[in-house]
matplotlib code that plots the C-alpha trace (Angstrom):
import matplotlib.pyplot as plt

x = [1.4, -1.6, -5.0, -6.5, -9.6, -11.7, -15.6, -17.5, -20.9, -21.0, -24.0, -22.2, -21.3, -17.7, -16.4, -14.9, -13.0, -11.7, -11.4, -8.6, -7.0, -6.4, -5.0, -2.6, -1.7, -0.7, 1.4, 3.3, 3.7, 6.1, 4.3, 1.2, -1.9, -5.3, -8.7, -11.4, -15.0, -18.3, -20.7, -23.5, -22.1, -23.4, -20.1, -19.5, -22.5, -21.4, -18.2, -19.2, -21.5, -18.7, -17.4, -20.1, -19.4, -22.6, -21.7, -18.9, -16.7, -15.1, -10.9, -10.4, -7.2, -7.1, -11.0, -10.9, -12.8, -10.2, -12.1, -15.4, -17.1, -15.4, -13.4, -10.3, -6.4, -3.5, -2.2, -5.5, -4.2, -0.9, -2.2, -4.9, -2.2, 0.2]
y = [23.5, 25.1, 23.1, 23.3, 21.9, 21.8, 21.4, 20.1, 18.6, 15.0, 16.9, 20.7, 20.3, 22.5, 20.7, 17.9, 20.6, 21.6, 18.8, 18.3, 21.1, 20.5, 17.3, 18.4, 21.4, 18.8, 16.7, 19.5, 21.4, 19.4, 19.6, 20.6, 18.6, 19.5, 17.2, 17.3, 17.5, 15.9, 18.6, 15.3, 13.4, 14.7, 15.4, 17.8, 19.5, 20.0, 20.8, 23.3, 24.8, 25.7, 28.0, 29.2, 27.5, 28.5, 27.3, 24.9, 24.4, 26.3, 26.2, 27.5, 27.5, 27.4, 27.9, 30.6, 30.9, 32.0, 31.1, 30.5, 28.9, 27.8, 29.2, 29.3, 28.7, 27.3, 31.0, 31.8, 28.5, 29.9, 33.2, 31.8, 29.6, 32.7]
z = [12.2, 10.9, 11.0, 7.2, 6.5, 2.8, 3.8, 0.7, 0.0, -2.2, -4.4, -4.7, -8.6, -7.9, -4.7, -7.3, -8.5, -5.8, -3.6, -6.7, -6.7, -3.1, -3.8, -6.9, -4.4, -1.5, -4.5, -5.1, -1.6, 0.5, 4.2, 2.9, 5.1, 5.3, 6.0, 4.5, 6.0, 4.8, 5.3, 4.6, 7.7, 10.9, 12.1, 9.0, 10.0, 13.7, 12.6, 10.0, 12.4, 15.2, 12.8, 10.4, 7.2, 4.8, 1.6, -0.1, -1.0, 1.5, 2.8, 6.3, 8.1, 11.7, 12.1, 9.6, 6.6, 3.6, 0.5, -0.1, -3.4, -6.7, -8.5, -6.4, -7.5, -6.0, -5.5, -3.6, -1.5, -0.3, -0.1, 2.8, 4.3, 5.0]

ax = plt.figure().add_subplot(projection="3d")
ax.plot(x, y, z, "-o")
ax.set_aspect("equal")
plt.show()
């Protein structure tokens, strides 16, 4: 299973957005997990930091960065996932 992780910020005015999408996408994908990350905690930040996340909201998959900033679609989703 493939580790999927949304990093956001509680001020970034688009991680709302996406931090639904994410949730509408997991409602509708069967087996579809992912965790999201608190880039204002200081485990966010260390956690961000191991791999190089700059800016949010940003969905990586397995330690990779696949998207980065808003907008992003539930296609761009299941294209990062493949």
């Amino acid at each position: 299973m493939k580790k999927i992780e949304l990093f956001y910020s509680p001020v970034c005015p688009h991680c709302p957005k996406a931090r639904e999408l994410l949730k509408e996408y997991k409602a509708a994908t069967p087996g579809f997990e992912y965790t999201e990350v608190d880039t204002y905690t200081s485990e966010g930040v260390d956690r961000g930091m191991s791999i190089n996340v700059m800016a949010v909201p940003s969905f990586v998959v397995d330690d990779e960065i696949k998207l980065v900033g808003w907008p992003f679609t539930a296609e761009d989703i299941s294209k990062a996932i493949q």
